[in-house]
Each structure stands twice: as C-alpha cells, then as structure tokens.
N, C-alpha and C positions, 0 to 999 in steps of 0.2 A: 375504371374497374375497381371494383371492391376484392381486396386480400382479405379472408378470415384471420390467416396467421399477423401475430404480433409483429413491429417490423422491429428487430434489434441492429440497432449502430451500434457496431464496434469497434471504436476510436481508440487505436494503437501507435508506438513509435514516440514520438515525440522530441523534444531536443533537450531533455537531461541525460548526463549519463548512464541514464539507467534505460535508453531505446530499447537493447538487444533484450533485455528483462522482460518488456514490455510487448515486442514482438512475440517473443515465444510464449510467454502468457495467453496471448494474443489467439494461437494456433492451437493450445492447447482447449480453450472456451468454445474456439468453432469446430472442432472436431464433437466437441461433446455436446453443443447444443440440438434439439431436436427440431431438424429439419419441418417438423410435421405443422410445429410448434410457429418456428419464425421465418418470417425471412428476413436476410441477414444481409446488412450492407457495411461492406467491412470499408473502414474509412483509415488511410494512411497519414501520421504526421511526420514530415522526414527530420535528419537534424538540422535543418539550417531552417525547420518554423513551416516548411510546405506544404500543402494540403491536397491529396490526391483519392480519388475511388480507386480502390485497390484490384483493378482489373485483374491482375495474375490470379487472385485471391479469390474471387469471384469464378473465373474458368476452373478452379481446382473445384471449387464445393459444388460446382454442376456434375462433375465427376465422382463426386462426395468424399466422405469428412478425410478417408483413406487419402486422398489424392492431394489433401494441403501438405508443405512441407514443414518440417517440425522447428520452424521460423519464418513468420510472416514477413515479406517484405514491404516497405511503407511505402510504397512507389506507384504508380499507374496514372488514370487520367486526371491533370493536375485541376483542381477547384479551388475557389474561393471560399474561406471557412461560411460567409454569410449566402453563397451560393447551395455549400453542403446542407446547411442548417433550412436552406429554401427545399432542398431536393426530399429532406428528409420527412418534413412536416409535411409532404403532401399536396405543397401548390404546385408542384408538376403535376400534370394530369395524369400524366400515365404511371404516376409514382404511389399515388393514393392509395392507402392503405392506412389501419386504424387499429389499436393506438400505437403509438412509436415507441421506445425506450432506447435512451444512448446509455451502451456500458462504456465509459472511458477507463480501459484499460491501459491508463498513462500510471507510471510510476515518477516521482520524483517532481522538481519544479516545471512548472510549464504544465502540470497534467492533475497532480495530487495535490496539488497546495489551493486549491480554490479558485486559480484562476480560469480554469477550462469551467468549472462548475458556477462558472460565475456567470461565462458565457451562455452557457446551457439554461440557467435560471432568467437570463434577459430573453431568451427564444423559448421561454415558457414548454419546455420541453421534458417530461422526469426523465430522471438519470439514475442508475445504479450509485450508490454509494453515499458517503458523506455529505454535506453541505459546503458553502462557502466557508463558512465560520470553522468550523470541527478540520473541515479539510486543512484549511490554513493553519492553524491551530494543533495539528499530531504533525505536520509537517517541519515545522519550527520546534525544535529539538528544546531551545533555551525558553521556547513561551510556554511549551509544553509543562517543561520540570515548573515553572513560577504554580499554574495554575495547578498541576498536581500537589503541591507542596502546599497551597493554599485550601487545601480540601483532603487534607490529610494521608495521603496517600504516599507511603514510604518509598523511600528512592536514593540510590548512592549519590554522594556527595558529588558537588561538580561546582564549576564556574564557566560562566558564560561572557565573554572576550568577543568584540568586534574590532575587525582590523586597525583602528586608527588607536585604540587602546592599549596596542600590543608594542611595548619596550624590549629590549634587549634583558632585561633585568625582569621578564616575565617568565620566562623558562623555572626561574629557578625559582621564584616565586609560588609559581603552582605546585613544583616540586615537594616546599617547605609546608604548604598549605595541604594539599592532598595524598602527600608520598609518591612515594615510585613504588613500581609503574605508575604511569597514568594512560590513559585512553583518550586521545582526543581524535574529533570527529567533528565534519561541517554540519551548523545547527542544521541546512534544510537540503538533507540529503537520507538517499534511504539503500537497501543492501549493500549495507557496509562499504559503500563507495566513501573512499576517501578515508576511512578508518584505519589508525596506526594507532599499534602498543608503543609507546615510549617506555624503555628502561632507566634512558640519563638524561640527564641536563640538555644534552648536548642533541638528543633521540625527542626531547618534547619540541626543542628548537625546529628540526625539521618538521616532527609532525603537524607542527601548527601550520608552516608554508605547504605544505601537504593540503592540508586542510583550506588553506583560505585562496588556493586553487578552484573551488567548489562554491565556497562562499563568501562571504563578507563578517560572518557571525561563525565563530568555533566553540564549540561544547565540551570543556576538557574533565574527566571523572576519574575519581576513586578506581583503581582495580578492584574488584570483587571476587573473592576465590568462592565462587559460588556455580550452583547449577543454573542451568541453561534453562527456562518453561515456559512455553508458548499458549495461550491459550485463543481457540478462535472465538468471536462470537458474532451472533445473528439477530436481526430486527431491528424493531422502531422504536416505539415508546414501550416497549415491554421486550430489552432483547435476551437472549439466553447463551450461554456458552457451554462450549465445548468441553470433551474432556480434556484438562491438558496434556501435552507432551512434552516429551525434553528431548533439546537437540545435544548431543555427543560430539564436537567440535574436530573431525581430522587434522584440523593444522590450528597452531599454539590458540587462535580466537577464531571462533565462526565471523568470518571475512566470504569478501567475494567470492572468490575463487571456490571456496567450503560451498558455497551456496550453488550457484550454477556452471560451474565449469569442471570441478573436479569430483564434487560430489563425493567426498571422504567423508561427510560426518555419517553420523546413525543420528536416526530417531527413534525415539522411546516414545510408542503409542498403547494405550494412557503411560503416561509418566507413573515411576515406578515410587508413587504418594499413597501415604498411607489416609482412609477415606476423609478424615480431618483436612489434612494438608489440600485434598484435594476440593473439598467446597469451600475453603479462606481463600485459595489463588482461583477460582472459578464467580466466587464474590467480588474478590478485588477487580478483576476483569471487569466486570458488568458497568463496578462503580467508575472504572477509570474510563470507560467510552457514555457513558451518563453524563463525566464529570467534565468530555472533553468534547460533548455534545455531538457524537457521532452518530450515525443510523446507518441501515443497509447493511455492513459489515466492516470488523476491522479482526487484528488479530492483534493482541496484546501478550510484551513480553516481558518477561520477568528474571532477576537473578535469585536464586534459593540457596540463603546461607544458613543451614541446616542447625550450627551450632551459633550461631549469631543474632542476629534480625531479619529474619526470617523473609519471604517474599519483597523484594523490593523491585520495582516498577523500573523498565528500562527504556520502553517506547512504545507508541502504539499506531499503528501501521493504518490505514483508512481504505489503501487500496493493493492488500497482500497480494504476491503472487500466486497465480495457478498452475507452475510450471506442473511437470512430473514429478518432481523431487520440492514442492511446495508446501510446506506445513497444515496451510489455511485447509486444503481440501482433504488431506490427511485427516487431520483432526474429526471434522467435520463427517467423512466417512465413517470410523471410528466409532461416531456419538452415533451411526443409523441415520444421515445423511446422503444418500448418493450421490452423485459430482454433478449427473442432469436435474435432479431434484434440489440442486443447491443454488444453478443458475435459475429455476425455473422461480426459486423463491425468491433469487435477489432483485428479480425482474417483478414478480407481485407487491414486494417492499417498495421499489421504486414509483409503480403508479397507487400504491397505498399514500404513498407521502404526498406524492406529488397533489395527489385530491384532495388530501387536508391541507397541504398551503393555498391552494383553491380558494377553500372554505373561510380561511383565516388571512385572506389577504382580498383587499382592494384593487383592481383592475380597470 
C-alpha cells in the first residue's frame, strides 16, 4: 500500500537527563502536527537505552491530537533500533510509505550530540536537524567556545577542566582567574542540568562535583551582569533568524526549574532592542550556526552587556525545546511563523539536505 502522506518518526525519551524535556517536547510536536500531512510513528527511547513503538501514543492520536497527554511516555512494544530503522524505511510491506523523515526529538547526550544522527546517516534516512559534526560540536560546551573564539565571535571568559585535571587548589584557582561568582556547568549537557552559581571558594568546589556528575569535561565562566537574548533561527545554506527575545529569569539564573517546572520567568517578545541592537545579535546568530556548521534549526543565546561588550555568545542549542513555555517556537511565531508551518518547514529542510548529500556523496 502506498501512503501519500509523509511518514514522520518521532524519536523521543532517551537516556540523558534531560528525557522528561524531551517527552513533553515530544507531545507538544504531535499534537501540532498535521494529521492530513503525516503519519506519524512515535518511536520511544527509555532511560536504561530501550527502544520501543510507543503504542499508548499511537491509541491516543487515533483519538486525536486532544487525547495525547501533555508527556509522552517512552514505553510500548519493545524494538530493536536496527528493527525500528527496518520498519521505518518501508521494508515491511505493510509499512511502505514515501518519503520518511526522523524528527529526533532527543535532548542532551545520547540524542543531540551526533550520535543518534549518526545512526540515522548510516540508514541513509533524512532527519530534522543538525548533522553529525554541528550536533556534536554545539553539544560540547568547551569545543564550542575553542571554535567560536577561533572565528571571532565574542563570548564570556571561561576555562574548560576535565576531571583528571581538577586539584584541590583548583577552586581557588578559577576563583583568582575569573572572580566570583563563577558558573560552572557540564561541557555536554543542555537546560541548565547540572548548572550551579558558585559564590565561594568553597560553592565552585561543590559545583564542579556537581557538575562532573554529568560529565567528564566542566565549563567554568565569568558571571555576566547582563541580559538574557535568545535568538531562533531557520534553514540550510541560507538560514534566517528570528526576532530576538529576552528571557526575564524568576529565580537568581534561568536554571531548570525557571525552564520547565516552575515557569517564573517572562519572556520579552521582540526583545525590548532598539533596531540596531536588534540586527548585530540576529547577525551574530546566523554567523554562530554558519560557524558551528548547523542546519535545520537551532536557537542561539546570548548575554547583552549593554554598557560593556556588548552581545556575547553563551551557547547554541541544535535541538531547542518545543514545550509550551519554549522560546524556539515563540520566537518564531512572533517573526509570522506558525508552530504547524514551522514543523512543516523543518521537515522540507530535512529532505532538502538530505537530496543534496545525495548529490555530493558516493554510494
């Protein structure tokens, strides 16, 4: 049987801290996608690495988009990733349908670091988002800042520390080197998992065991009394950004909790920049996922020290959240995006690239 509609896998879950982020992104994508458009095979990663067809998930969208719960669970009938990747391409018979696209809406290692997109690039399948390279690459906090710095792109001071490096006489070291506060945070980790303000000596000690909880590599920075600016952007080899916004932090730093549980900050859509300010940080965006070899989408963020140095680069995200409370599709809305016109185009980006690696590669 031939399906007209697109088939979208939607690979959620996974086994970084950041699952529950990634489920309710998850729930958020299939409610707004259009039925008419795809069909839609929601694919579960659990945390212990398990691969499952998200059957619950599956009975709810027959009932439609109203009837998913507002967190997908990663759980149903258990697969083999290389069974999944068989079912999807359409060598089941009764599965055939043309053309595919996996959205891997994974957050964090395991999903956003290149290795899922790595997988997806051996099963010759396009995918929403990033590359291996870029993925891996905005993922890794300390290779990020080398290659932004290397390409002139301003950015608070930091050092970058893996665990076997790290002395008892390094606390105070960074202290001497960067001041207090500092911020440190695991290189390859994303919504503020793992992030702690140290104010002493004693406060950067824990946050680095804090930190290397997560990973192996810790990214310790300068405080920045500066504003908060997000900027989203879109495409491929020509992508565009967004207006920016500014996030309004409820609790002392936009932290987990600010982000998806408590939801105390505000957002400031457009960002209240005056029209200068506003096309230097919507340039500098463009160049930082240019420069970090990104496609598809990312959102990049920024600190704005107003009376200082101006714009400087904080990170840039490859596979931003879509919760309800999610900057990326805010923004995006904002510019005269809609949220189904936004998946619809991340989905055209995807099999746009996908046909020019095609073109430019050997098979």
């Amino acid at each position: 049987m031939t399906d007209p509609r697109i088939n979208l896998v939607v690979l959620f879950g996974g086994q970084s801290a950041e699952h529950d982020v990634s489920c309710t992104t998850a729930a958020h994508v299939l409610r707004a996608a259009d039925r008419a458009k795809y069909r839609i095979t929601p694919i579960g990663i659990s945390r212990d690495g398990g691969w499952a067809i998200a059957s619950d998930t599956q009975r709810a969208l027959a009932h439609g988009p109203d009837a998913l719960p507002s967190r997908l669970a990663a759980t149903g009938d258990a697969i083999e990733p290389s069974a999944a990747l068989t079912l999807v391409t359409g060598e089941v018979e009764e599965q055939i349908t043309e053309p595919t696209v996996v959205m891997p809406l994974l957050h964090g290692p395991l999903g956003e670091d290149g290795t899922v997109q790595g997988m997806l690039e051996l099963a010759n399948l396009p995918y929403v988002g990033a590359g291996v390279l870029s993925s891996a690459l905005a993922m890794d906090k300390a290779m990020a800042k080398q290659v932004a710095a290397v390409n002139g792109i301003p950015q608070a001071r930091y050092v970058a520390l893996r665990a076997h490096e790290i002395t008892p006489g390094t606390p105070a070291a960074l202290a001497d080197e960067l001041g207090l506060p500092l911020f440190v945070k695991p290189a390859n980790m994303g919504s503020s998992v793992g992030v702690t303000k140290a104010k002493t000596i004693e406060g950067v000690r824990d946050a680095i065991d804090v930190a290397l909880t997560y990973d192996e590599w810790v990214v310790v920075e300068e405080a920045i009394n500066g504003r908060e600016i997000e900027v989203a952007v879109l495409g491929n080899l020509e992508p565009r950004a967004s207006l920016p916004g500014e996030i309004v932090p409820g609790a002392e730093f936009y932290d987990y909790a600010d982000k998806y549980v408590e939801d105390g900050s505000q957002a400031l859509i457009p960002a209240p920049l005056s029209a200068a300010q506003t096309s230097e940080v919507q340039a500098l965006a463009v160049k930082t996922f240019k420069v970090l070899r990104a496609e598809g989408l990312s959102r990049v963020d920024f600190f704005f020290e107003e009376d200082g140095r101006g714009f400087l680069l904080n990170e840039m995200n490859t596979m931003p959240g879509f919760t309800p409370i999610s900057m990326y599709p805010k923004l995006w809305i904002a510019s005269g995006v809609s949220y189904s016109d936004l998946i619809d185009e991340l989905v055209r980006l995807a099999l746009e690239r996908h046909g020019r690696q095609r073109r430019n590669t050997a098979r």
